[in-house]
C-alpha positions as a Python dict, from the first residue, in 0.01 Angstrom:
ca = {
    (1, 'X'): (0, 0, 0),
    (2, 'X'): (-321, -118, 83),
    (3, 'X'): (-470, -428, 170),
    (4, 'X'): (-774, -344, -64),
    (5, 'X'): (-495, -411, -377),
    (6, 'X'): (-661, -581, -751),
    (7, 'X'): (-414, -723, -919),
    (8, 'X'): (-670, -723, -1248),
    (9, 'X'): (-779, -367, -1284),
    (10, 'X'): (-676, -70, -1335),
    (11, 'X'): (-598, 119, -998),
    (12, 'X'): (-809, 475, -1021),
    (13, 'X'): (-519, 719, -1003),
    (14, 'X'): (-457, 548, -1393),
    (15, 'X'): (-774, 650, -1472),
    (16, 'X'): (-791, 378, -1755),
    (17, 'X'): (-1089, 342, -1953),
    (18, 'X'): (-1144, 98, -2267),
    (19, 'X'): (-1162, 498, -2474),
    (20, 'X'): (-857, 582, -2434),
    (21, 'X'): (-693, 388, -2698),
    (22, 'X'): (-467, 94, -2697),
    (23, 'X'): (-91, 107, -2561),
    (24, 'X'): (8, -180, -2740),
    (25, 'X'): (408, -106, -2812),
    (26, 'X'): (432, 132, -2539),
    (27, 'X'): (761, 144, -2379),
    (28, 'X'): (743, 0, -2028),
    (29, 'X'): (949, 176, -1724),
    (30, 'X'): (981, 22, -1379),
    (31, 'X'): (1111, 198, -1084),
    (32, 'X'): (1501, 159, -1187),
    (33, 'X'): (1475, 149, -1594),
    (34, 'X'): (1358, 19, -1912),
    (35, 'X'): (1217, -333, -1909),
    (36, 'X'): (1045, -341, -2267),
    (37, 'X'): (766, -314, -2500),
    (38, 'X'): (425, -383, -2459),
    (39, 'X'): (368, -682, -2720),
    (40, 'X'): (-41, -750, -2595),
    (41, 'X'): (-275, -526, -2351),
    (42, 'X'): (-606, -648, -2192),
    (43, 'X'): (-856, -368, -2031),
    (44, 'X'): (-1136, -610, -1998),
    (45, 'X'): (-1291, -497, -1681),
    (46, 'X'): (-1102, -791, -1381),
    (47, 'X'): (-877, -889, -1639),
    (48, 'X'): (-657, -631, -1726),
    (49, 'X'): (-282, -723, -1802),
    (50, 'X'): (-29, -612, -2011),
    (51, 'X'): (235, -877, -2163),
    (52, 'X'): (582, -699, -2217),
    (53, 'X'): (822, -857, -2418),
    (54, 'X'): (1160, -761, -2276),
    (55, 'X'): (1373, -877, -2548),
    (56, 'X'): (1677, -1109, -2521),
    (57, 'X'): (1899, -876, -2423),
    (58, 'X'): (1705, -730, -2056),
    (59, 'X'): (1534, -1103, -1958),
    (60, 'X'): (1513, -1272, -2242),
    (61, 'X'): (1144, -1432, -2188),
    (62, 'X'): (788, -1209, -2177),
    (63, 'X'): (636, -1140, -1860),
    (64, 'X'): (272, -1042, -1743),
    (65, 'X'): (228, -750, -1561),
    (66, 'X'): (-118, -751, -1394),
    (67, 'X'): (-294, -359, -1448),
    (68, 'X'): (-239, -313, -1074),
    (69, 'X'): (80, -288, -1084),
    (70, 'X'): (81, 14, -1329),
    (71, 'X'): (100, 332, -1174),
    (72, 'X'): (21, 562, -1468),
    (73, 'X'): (0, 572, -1836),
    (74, 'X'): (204, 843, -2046),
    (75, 'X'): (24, 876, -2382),
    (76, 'X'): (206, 1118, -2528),
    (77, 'X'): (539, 949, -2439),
    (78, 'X'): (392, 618, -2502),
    (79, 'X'): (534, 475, -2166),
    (80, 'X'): (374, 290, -1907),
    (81, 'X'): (502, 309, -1562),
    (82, 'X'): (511, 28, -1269),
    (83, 'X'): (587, 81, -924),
    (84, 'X'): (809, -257, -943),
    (85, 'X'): (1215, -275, -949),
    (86, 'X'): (1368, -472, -1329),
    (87, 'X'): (1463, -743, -1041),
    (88, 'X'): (1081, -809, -905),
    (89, 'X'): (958, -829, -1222),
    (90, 'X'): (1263, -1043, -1351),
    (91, 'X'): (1178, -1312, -1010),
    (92, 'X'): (754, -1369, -1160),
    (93, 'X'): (592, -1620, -1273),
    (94, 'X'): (736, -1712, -1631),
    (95, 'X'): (483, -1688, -1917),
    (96, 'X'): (604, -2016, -2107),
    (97, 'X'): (425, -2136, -2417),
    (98, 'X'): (260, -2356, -2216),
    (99, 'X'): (108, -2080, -1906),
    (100, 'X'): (-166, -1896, -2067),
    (101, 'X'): (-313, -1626, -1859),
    (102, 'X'): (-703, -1788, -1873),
    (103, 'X'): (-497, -2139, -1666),
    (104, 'X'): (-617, -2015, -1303),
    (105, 'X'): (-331, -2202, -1143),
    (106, 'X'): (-73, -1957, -1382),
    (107, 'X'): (-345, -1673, -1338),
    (108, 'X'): (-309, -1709, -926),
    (109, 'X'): (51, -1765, -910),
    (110, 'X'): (62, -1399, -1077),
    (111, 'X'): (-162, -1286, -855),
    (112, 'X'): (33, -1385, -552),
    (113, 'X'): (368, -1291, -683),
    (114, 'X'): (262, -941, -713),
    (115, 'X'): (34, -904, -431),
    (116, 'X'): (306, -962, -198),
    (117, 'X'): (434, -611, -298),
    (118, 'X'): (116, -449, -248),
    (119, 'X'): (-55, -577, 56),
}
């Protein structure tokens, strides 16, 4: 990948804009399967995120996927795809009750997590 990664937009192969409609409840796909739903989407321009609730029965918690780490958007399968394995996104940053994504110490934790994948 390259060293010019954004973990909080869009990359330009997704070719994301706030028009396209919201992919809230989209099923979300990484490399090796099925990881969940998307429960809340952001597309505000360096803040883009999705938060994927993966149910008790894959990890049990929601995670936050930062928009760079989705490599394209199916809208008429309603799937999302990331270029992560279920195990790299099972090992981020935990999105407790108490981590909200505006906390910059939660925000750059994600940030780093992820951007060791990508640069």
């Amino acid at each position: 990948m390259s060293n010019t990664w954004e973990p909080w937009s869009y990359r330009e192969s997704v070719a994301r804009t706030p028009e396209a409609g919201g992919i809230v409840g989209y099923k979300v796909e990484a490399t090796d399967g099925h990881i969940g739903k998307i429960d809340e989407a952001s597309d505000a321009v360096g803040d883009a995120n999705i938060v994927v609730d993966t149910g008790p029965w894959i990890f049990g918690r929601k995670v936050i996927l930062p928009a760079g780490t989705i490599e394209r958007i199916d809208d008429a399968d309603e799937k999302v795809y990331v270029d992560l394995t279920k195990e790299q996104i099972k090992n981020s940053p935990e999105l407790s009750e108490d981590a909200k994504l505006s906390d910059s110490d939660y925000r750059e934790s994600v940030a780093v997590y992820y951007g060791g994948y990508y640069i």
